[in-house]
N, C-alpha and C positions, 0 to 999 in steps of 0.2 A: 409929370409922367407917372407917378406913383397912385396919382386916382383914376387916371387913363385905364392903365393895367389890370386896377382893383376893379373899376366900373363894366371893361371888357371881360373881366372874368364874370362877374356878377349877371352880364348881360348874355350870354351866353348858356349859362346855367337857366338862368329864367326862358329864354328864348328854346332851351332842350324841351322843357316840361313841354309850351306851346306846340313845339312839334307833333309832342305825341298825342296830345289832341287834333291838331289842324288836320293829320291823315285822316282821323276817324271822317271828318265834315269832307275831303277833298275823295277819298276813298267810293264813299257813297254818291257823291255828287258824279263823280265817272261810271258810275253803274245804272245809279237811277233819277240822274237829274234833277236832284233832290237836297235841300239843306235841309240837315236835318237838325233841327234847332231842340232834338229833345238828347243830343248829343252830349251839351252841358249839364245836362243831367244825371247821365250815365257814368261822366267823370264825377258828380258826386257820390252815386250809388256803390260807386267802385271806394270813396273815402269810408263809406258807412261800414263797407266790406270789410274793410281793411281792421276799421278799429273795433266793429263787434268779432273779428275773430280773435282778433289779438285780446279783447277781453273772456272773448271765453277760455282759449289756451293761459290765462292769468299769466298774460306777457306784460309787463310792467319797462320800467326804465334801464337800458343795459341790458334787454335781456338778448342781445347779440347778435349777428350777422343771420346766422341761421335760421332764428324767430324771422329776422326781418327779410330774407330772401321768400320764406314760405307765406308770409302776410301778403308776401305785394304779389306770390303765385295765387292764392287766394282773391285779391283784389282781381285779378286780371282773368280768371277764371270766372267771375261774378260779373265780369263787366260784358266777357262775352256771350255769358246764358243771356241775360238780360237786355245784348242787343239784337241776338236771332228771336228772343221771345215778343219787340217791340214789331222788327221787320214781319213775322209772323201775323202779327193777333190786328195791329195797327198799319202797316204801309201795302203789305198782297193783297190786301180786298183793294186795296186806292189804287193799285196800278195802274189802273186801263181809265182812270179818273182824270181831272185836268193838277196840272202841277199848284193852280192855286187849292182846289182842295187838300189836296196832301200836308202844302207846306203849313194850313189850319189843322190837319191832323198831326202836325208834328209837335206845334203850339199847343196843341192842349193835352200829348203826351206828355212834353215836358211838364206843362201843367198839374197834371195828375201825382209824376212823380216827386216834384215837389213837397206835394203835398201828403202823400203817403209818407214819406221820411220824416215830414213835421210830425205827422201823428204816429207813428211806430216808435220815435226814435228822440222827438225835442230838437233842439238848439242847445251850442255853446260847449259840444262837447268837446275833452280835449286827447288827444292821440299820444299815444308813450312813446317816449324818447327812446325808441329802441335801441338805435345804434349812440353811444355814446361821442360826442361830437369835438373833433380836435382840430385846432387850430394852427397851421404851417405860417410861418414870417418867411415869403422868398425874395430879396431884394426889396425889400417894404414894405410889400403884396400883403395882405390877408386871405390867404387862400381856405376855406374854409372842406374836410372832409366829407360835407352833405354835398357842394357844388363837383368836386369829384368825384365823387358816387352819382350823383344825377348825370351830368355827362358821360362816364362809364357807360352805363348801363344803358342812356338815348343813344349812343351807339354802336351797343351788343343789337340794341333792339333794331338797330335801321339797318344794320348789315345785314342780319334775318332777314327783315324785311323786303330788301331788295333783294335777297338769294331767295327769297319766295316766288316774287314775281316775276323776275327771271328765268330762273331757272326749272321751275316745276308744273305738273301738270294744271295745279289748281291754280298757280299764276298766271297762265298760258289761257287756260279758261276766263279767267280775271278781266282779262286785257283784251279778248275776244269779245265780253258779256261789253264792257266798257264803249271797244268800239260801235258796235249791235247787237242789240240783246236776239233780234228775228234771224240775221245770220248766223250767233252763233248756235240758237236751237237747231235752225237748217241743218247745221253739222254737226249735233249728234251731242253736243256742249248743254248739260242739267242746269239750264238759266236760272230757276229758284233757290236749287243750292249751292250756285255759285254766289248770287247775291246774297242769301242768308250769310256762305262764310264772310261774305266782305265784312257786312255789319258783325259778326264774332269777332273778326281781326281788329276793326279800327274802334270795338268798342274794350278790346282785351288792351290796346295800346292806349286808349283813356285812362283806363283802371291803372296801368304801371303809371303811367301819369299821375293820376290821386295820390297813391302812393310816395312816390319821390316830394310830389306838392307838398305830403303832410310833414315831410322831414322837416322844412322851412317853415310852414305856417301849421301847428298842428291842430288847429279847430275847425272841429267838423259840423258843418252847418247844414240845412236843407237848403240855404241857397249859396254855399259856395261855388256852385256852377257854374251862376249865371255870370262871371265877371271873366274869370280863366276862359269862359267857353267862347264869348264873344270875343275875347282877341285873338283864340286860337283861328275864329271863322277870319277876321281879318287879315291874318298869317294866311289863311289857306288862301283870300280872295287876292290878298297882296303877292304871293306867289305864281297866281292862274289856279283856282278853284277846276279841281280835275285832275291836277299834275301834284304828283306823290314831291319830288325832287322842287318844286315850286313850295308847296308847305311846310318843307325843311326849311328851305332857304328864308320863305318868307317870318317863319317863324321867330330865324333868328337875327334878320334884320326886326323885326317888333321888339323883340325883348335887350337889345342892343341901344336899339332908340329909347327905349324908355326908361333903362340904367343910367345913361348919360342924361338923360332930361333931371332925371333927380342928382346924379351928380353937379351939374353944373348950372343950372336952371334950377328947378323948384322939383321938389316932391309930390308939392298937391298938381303938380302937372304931368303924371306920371300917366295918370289911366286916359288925360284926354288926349295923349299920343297916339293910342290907338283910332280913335275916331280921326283925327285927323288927317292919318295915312290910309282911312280908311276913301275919304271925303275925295283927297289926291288921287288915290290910283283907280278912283270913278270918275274923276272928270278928266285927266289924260291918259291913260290906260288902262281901261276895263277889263281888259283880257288878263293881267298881271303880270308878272315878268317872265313868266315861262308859260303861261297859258298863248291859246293860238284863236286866230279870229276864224269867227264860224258866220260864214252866210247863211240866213235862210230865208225859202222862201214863202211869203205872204200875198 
C-alpha cells in the first residue's frame, strides 16, 4: 500500500508538468488544426529562460521562493513572446496552405530552435536549487515539497485557465475561432489575434512547465524537449486532441501509468508507456476519451 500511495503521488506530480504542456499541443490544434511539433521546443526555450535569468540576477542555491516565483514569471513570459513570434514569422504565411505543409514547417521550426540553443547556450547545463527541498514521512509516504509545489501551482494554473475561457471575452472568442475561424470573422471576432493569443497562452503554460520540470530534473539541455513534448502530445491525443479537459485528464493518466510501470514492472519501461498508450487509443479510439468523432466529407 505504501508504494501504491508513493507511486500515485509521484504519478501525479509527473502527470501536472504533462498537462501543462499537452494544453499548449490541444490549445492550438482547436484553432488551427495544427500539431505543432515545435511545441517541445518552446518548453525547452522557457528552461534556457529560466536558468539564464536566474544566472544573471546571481540566484544560486536557496535563494528562495521569491527568486523562484519571479524565474518561472520570467520563464512563462519568454515562452509566450516566442510562441506569438513563431505563429507570426512561421504558421500565418502557411494558413491557407495544406495542413501537411505546415505540419513540415513545424518540424523544421523545432528544428531550428534546437539548434540555436546548441549554439547560443551548449549542453549539460545545470539549474539552481532554488527552492531548498524538504522531505514530509505521511504514514510511510515520501512526499516530497517539489511535487507539492508542482501540483499547487498546475492547479492555480488550470483554474485560471478555465476562468479564461469561460468566462472572458477573449475566451469566448477562443472557443468561437476554435469552432470557425470564417464565422467567427463574420461577427466581428480579430481571428489573428485570437490565435496569436492562443499560442502566447499555451506557450506561457510550457514555460511554468520547464520551470516546475527543472525543480526535479535540473539539466538544461537543447534537446530536453523532445521527450516531455512527445508524451505531452500523447496526453493531449489520449485525451481527444482539441479538448482542454481531455489533456488534463489524459495527461495524468500518462504520468500515472508510467509511475506504476517503474514501480512495479521495470524502469527501463517507463518511456515505452507512452508509445504504447499511444499505439491503443489509435487502433480503438482515435477520437480520445473526451474528443468527438468528426465526419467529413471526401
Amino acid at each position: 500500500m505504501t508504494l501504491f500511495l508513493q507511486q500515485l503521488i509521484n504519478g501525479l506530480s509527473l502527470g501536472a508538468i504533462y498537462a501543462l504542456i499537452a494544453l499548449g499541443y490541444t490549445m492550438v490544434y482547436g484553432t488551427l488544426q495544427l500539431i505543432n511539433f515545435a511545441h517541445s521546443e518552446v518548453f525547452m526555450m522557457g528552461a534556457f529562460a529560466a536558468f539564464l535569468f536566474a544566472g544573471a540576477m546571481g540566484w544560486g542555491d536557496g535563494a528562495g521562493v521569491g527568486a523562484a516565483a519571479a524565474v518561472a514569471l520570467v520563464a512563462m513570459g519568454s515562452c509566450a513572446i516566442l510562441g506569438m513570434t513563431i505563429e507570426r514569422i512561421a504558421y500565418r504565411p502557411m494558413r491557407k496552405s495544406t495542413r501537411l505543409n505546415m505540419l513540415i514547417t513545424a518540424i523544421g521550426v523545432s528544428i531550428f530552435l534546437q539548434n540555436l540553443a546548441l549554439r547560443l547556450w551548449g549542453t549539460n547545463l545545470t539549474f539552481p536549487d532554488l527552492i531548498a527541498k524538504t522531505n514530509w514521512e505521511i504514514a510511510g509516504v515520501n512526499v516530497a515539497s517539489n511535487s507539492v509545489m508542482v501540483l499547487g501551482v498546475t492547479l492555480v494554473l488550470m483554474i485560471g485557465l478555465t476562468w479564461l475561457i469561460e468566462k472572458t471575452k477573449i475566451g469566448l472568442a477562443m472557443r468561437a475561432v476554435s469552432h470557425s475561424r470564417e464565422t467567427a470573422a463574420l461577427m466581428g471576432i480579430p481571428v489573428d489575434r485570437t490565435i496569436s493569443f492562443t499560442f502566447a497562452l499555451g506557450s506561457a503554460l510550457a514555460g511554468a512547465g520547464a520551470f516546475l520540470f527543472l525543480l526535479g530534473a535540473p539539466k538544461v539541455d537543447p534537446q530536453m524537449g523532445a521527450m516531455p513534448g512527445l508524451k505531452a502530445f500523447v496526453a493531449a491525443v489520449l485525451g481527444g486532441i482539441g479538448s482542454v479537459p481531455g489533456a488534463v485528464v489524459g495527461a495524468l493518466v500518462l504520468g500515472l501509468c508510467e509511475t506504476f510501470v517503474s514501480g512495479y514492472v521495470s524502469s527501463t519501461w517507463r518511456d515505452a508507456v507512452a508509445f504504447c498508450v499511444l499505439i491503443v487509443i489509435l487502433l480503438y479510439k482515435p477520437s480520445g476519451l473526451f474528443g468527438k468523432h468528426i465526419v467529413e466529407k471526401v
